[in-house]
C-alpha positions in Angstrom: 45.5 178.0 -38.6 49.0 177.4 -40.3 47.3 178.2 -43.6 45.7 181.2 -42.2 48.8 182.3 -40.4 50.6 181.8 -43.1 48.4 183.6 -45.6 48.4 186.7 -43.2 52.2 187.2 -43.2 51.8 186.9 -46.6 49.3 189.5 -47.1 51.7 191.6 -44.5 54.1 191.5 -47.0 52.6 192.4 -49.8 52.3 195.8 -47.5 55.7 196.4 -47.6 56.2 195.2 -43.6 58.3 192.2 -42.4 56.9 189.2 -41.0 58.0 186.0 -39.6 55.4 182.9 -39.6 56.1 179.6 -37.2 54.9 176.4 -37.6 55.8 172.5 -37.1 57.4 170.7 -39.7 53.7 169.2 -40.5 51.9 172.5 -40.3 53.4 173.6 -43.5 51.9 170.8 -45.5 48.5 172.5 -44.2 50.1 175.9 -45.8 51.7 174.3 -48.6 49.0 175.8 -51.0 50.3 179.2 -49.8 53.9 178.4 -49.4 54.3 176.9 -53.3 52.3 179.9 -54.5 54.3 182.3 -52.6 57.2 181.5 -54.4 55.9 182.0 -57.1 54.5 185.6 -56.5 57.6 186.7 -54.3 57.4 189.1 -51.7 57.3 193.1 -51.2 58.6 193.1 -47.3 60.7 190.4 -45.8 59.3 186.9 -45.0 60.7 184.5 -43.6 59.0 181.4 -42.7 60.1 178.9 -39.8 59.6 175.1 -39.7 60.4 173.4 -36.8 61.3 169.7 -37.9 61.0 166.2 -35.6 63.3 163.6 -36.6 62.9 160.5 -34.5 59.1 161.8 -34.0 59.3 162.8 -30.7 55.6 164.5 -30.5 54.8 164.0 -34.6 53.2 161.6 -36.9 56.1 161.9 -39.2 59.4 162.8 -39.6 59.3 164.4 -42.9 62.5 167.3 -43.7 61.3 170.6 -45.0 64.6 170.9 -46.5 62.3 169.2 -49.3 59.8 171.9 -49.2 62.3 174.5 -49.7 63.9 172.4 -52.8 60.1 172.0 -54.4 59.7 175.6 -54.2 63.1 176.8 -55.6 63.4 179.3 -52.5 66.6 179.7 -50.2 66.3 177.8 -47.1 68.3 178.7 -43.7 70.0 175.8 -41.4 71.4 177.3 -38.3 74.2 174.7 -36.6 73.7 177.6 -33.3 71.4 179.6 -31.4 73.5 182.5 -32.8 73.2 181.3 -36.4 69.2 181.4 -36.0 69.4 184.9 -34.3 71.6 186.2 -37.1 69.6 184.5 -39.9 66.5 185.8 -39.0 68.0 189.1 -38.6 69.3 188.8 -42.1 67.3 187.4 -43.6 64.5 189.7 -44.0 66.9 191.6 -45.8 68.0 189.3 -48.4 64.6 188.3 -48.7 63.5 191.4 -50.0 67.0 191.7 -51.8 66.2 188.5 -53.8 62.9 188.9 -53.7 61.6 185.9 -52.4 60.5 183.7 -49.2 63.0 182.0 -46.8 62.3 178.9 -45.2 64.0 178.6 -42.0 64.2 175.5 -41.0 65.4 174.2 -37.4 65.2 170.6 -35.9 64.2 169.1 -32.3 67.4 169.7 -30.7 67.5 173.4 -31.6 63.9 174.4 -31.1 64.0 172.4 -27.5 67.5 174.2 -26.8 68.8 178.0 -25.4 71.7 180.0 -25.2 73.0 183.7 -24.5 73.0 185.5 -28.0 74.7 188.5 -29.2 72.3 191.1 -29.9 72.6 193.2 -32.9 71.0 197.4 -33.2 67.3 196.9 -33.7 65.8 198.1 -37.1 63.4 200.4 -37.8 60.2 199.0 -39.0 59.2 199.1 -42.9 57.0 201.6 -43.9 53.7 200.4 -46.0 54.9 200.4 -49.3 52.4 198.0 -51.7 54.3 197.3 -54.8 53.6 199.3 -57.9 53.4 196.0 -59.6 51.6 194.4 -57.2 48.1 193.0 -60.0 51.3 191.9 -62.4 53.2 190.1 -59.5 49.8 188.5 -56.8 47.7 187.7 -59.3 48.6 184.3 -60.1 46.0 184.0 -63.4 47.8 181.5 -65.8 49.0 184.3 -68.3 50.8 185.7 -65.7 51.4 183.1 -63.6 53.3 181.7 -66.5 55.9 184.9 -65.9 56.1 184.8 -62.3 57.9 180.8 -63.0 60.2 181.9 -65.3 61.0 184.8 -63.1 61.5 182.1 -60.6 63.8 180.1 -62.9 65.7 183.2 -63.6 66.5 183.8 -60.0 68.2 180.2 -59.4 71.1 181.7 -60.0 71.1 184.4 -57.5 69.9 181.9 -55.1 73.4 179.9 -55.4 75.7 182.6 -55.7 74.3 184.1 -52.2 74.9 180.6 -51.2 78.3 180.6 -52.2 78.8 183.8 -50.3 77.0 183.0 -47.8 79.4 183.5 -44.2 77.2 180.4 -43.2 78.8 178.0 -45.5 82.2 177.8 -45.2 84.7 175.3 -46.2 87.6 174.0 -43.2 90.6 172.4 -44.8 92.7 169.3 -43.3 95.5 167.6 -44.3 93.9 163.5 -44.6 92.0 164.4 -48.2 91.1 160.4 -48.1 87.6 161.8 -46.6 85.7 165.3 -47.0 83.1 166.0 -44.6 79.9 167.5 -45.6 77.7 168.5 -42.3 74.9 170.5 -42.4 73.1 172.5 -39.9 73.3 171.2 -36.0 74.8 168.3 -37.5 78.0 170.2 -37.4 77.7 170.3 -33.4 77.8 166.5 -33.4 81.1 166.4 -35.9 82.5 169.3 -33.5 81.9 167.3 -30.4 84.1 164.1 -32.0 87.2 166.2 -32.9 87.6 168.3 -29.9 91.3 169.0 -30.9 90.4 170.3 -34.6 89.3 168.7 -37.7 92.0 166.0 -39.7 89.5 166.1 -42.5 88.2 169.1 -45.1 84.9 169.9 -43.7 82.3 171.5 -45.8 80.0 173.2 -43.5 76.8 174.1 -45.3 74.0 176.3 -43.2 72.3 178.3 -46.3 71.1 176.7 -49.6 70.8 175.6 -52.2 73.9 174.5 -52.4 77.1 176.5 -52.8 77.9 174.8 -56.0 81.6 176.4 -55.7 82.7 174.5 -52.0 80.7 171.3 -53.1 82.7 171.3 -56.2 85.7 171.9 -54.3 85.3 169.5 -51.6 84.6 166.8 -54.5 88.1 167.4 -56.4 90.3 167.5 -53.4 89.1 164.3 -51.9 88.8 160.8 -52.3 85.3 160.1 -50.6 82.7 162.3 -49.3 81.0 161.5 -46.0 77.3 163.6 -45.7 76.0 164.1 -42.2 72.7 166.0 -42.2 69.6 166.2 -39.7 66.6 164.6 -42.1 66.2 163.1 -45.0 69.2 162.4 -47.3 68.6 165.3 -49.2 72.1 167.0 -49.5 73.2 163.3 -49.8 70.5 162.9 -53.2 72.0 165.9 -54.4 75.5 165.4 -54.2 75.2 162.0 -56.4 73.3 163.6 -58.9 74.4 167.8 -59.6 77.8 166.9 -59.9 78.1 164.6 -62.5 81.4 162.8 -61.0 81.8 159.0 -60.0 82.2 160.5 -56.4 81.9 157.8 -53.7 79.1 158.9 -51.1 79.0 157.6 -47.9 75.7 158.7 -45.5 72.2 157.8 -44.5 71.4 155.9 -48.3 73.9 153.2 -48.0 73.9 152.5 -44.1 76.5 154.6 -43.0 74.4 156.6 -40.9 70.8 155.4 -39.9 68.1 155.9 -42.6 65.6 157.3 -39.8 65.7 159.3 -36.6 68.1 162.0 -35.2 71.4 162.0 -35.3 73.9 162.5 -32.0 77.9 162.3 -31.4 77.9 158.7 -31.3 76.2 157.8 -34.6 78.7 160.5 -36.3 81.7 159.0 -34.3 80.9 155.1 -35.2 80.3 156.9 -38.9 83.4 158.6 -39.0 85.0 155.2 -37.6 85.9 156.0 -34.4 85.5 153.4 -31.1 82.1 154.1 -29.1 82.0 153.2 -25.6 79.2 153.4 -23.4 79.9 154.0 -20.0 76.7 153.7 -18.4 74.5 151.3 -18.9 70.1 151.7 -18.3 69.1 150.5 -15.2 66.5 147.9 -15.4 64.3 149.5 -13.1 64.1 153.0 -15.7 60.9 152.4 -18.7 60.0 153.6 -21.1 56.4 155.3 -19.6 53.7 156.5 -22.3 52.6 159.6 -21.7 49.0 159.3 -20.4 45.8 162.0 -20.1 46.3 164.2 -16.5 44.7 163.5 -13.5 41.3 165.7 -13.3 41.0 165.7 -17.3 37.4 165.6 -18.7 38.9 163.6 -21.9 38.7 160.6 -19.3 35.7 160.7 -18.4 34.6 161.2 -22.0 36.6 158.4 -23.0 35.1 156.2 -20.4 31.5 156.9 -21.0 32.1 156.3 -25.3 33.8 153.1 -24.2 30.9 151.7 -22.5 28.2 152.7 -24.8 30.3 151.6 -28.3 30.5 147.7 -26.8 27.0 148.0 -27.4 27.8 148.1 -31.3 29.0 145.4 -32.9 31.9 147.1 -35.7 31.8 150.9 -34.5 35.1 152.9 -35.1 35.8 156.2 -33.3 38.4 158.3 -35.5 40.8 160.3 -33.4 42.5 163.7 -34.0 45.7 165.8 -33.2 45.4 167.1 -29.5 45.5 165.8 -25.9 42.7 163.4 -26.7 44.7 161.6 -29.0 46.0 160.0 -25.7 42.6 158.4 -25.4 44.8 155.4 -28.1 46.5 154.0 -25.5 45.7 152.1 -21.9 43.9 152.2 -20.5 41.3 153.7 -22.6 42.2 152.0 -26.2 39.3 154.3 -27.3 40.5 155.7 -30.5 41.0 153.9 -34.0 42.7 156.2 -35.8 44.7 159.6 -36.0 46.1 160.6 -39.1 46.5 164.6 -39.4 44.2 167.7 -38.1 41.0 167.4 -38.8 40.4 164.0 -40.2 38.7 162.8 -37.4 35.5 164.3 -38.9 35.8 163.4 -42.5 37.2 160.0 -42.0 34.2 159.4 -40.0 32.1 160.5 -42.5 33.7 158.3 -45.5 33.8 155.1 -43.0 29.6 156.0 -42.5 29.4 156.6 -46.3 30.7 153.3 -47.1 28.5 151.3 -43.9 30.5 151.7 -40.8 28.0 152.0 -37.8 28.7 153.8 -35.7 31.3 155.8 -37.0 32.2 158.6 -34.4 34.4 161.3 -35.1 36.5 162.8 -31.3 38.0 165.9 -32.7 39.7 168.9 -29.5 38.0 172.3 -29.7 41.2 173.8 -30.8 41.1 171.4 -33.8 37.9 172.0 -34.7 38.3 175.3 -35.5 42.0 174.7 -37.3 40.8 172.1 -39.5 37.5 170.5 -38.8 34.6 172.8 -39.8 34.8 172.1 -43.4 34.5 168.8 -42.8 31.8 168.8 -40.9 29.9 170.9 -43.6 30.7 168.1 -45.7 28.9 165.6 -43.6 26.1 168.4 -43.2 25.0 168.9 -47.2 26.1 165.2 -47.4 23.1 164.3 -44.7 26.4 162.0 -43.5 25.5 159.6 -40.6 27.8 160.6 -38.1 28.1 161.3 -34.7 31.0 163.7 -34.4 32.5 164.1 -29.9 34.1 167.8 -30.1 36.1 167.3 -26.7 35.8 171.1 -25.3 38.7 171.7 -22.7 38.2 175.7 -23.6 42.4 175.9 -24.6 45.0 174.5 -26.2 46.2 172.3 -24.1 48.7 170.6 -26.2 50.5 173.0 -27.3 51.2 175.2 -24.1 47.5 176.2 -22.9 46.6 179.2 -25.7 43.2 180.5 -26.0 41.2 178.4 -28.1 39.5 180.2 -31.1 36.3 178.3 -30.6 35.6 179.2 -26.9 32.0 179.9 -26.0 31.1 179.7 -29.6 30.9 175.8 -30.5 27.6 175.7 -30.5 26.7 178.3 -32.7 29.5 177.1 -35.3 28.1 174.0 -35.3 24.3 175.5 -36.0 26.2 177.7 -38.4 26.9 175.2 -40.0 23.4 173.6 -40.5 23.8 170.9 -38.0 20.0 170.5 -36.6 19.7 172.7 -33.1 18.3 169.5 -31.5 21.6 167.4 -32.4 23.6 169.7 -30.7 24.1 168.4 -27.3 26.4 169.8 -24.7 27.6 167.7 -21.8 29.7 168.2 -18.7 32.1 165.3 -18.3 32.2 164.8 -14.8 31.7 161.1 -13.2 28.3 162.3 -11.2 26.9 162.9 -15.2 28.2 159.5 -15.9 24.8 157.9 -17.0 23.4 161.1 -19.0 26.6 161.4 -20.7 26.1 157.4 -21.7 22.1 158.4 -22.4 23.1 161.5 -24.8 25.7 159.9 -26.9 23.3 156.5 -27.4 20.8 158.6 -28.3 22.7 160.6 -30.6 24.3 157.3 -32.2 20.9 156.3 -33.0 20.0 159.9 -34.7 19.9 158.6 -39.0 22.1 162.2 -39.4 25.0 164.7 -38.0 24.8 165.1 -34.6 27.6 166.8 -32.3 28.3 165.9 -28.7 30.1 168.8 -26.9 32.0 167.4 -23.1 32.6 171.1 -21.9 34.6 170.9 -19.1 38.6 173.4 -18.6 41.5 171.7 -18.6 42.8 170.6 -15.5 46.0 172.7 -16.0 44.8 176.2 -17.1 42.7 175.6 -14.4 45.2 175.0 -11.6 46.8 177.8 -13.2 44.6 180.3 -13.0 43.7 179.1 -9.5 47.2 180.2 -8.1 47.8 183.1 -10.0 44.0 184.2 -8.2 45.6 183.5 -4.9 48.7 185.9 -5.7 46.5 188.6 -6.2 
């Protein structure tokens, strides 16, 4: 869906409209084919793509910075430090997208994207006419002869990239009187600097909120003082950069030599103990608050799945159920323990399928509806012209429940998908997870573990929340 989405806004532009694509910090390595190549093509109407990062992995498998991303592509890449900054960037940003010529990558962390404010609103623009470029086949088509072009193009345009950088009203350099330390803070990271010098700043500060970097203000920030200090959201990228671009013996002080942590968010305390300021803690945690996991609602038909596979796989001495990204995924810990693995979208189904190739029995695939249709079809036509033995659980709540109770794309239609497909008709078994089918539901999936081939299990049953949902909204009417 990130790929697809991503390709679309692409395709929008070419057009000669503006479009804005979304996505999790892990979504763009499913767009990544698109992304990279966009870069290379440019763009006819604005785009601007936003990633929305999660240091400290709050609801992600990884904590990876897309600053990265933006670096790999050669593009410009946004950091707002405010809700106003993200406004005005987007609202900019279309325009110096089609200026330069080229994508933005946007990219915002968890305390931003979890966070609101008032914003000042600016005139609303008029929407783009459809306008595809006149040198559209020379430009989209990305055949090696002319793919070739469209890089050095690319290289060409590096400089324009800094200079609008350097000009950039989102980088801006704050000078102070103690030269012994400059401050380089990026995006919200300048919050947290803000929040320890609530008088004003005794240090130059370098704020930088639009890259790559303004070569002018780094350079500037280097000469006047003695050691740098480099607070940034991510991965030490800034940090990385600063050692190596310059070419100076500069002393750098940040997340690679233990100034700052190496992983996780950053707050006003890590800064302040960075910056070498005296942290006290004023309240301590009360023994009786825990840590609690989160755990599968009350009424959910995962559970009852969960509970029926756990019974029947003690039956088979070595079988391995391969989890996927969704609700279900919950189904890891107590008191379930049912899943084995969970690794990125769709790999539940091909994972299962390489553990079968190479002799697992039974190797079961649990993959969410939602999923299924993001990432996991192909892999189930792999284990379909494969003749994979595989017994592949597609846990139908009819939404997206994770992720804030969408329409799924696959609603009503698994079935035939999965026929589609060329899974056999008669290995397409739907179930309704409810405790009163407890022994069918065991029946069905021993019988379809014992099926030599691809079979699909289907536990149809709404999620307990879009449910409830829609029961009181019925009652308002």
């Amino acid at each position: 869906m990130k790929k697809t989405a991503l390709e679309t806004a692409l395709g929008m532009s070419y057009a000669g409209k503006r479009a804005l694509c979304c996505m999790k910090h892990v979504g763009l390595n499913v767009a990544a084919d698109c992304f990279m190549n966009a870069a290379m093509s440019g763009v006819n109407g604005g785009l601007i793509l936003v990633t929305a990062d999660d240091p400290s992995m709050h609801s992600s498998q990884n904590e990876q910075d897309n600053r990265v991303y933006g670096n790999f592509a050669m593009i410009p890449v946004f950091e707002p430090s405010s809700q106003q900054e993200a406004y005005d960037m987007v609202y900019e940003g279309f325009e110096l997208s089609e200026r330069l010529g080229y994508p933005i990558l946007l990219r915002i962390t968890t305390r931003m994207a979890h966070s609101r404010a008032g914003v000042i609103r600016r005139p609303e623009k008029p929407e783009n006419p459809l306008n595809c470029p006149a040198d559209g086949r020379q430009r989209f088509i990305l055949l090696p002869a002319l793919a070739r072009k469209r890089y050095q193009a690319l290289l060409e345009k590096q400089s324009s990239f800094v200079e609008a950088s350097e000009n950039s009203s989102y980088n801006c350099y704050l000078d102070a009187p103690d030269k012994k330390l400059g401050i380089l803070t990026t995006g919200i990271a300048f919050n947290y600097l803000k929040e320890n010098y609530p008088d004003g700043f005794v240090n130059p500060v370098l704020k930088i909120c639009q890259y790559p970097l303004p070569r002018k203000q780094v350079e500037q920030l280097v000469e006047e003082c003695d050691e740098i200090l480099v607070l940034e959201e991510g991965f030490p990228v800034v940090e990385e950069q600063l050692k190596g671009f310059l070419g100076k013996g500069v002393v750098v002080h940040g997340r690679l030599d233990g100034t700052l942590p190496r992983a996780g968010e950053l707050n006003p305390d890590m800064v302040g103990k960075a910056l070498g300021k005296e942290i006290r803690n004023y309240y301590a945690m009360p023994e009786v608050v825990e840590q609690r996991p989160p755990t599968l609602c009350q009424g959910c038909g995962h559970r009852d799945l969960f509970e029926a596979l756990n019974e029947v796989i003690r039956e088979y001495e070595g079988a391995k159920v391969f989890g996927d990204i969704g609700c279900y995924t919950l189904g890891a810990l107590p008191p379930f323990r049912a899943i084995d693995t969970c690794i990125d979208m769709g790999a539940a189904i091909t994972m299962a399928k390489g553990a079968a190739d190479a002799g697992v029995f039974p190797a079961i695939g649990v993959i969410g509806d939602s999923t299924f249709t993001h990432s996991g079809m192909t892999g189930l036509l792999d284990c379909v012209n494969e003749k994979s033995n595989v017994t592949i659980v597609i846990s139908d709540n009819e939404t997206t429940a994770m992720t804030g109770g969408q329409d799924s794309a696959g609603t009503g239609r698994l079935e035939a998908i999965c026929i589609g497909l060329g899974v056999d008709p008669a290995h397409v078994r739907v179930m309704i997870p409810l405790k009163k089918h407890f022994e069918e539901m065991k029946a069905v999936i021993r019988e379809e573990i014992e099926y030599p081939g691809v079979s699909v299990l289907i536990p149809t049953r709404e999620c307990i929340q879009t449910l409830t949902r829609k029961k009181k909204e019925s009652k308002k009417q």
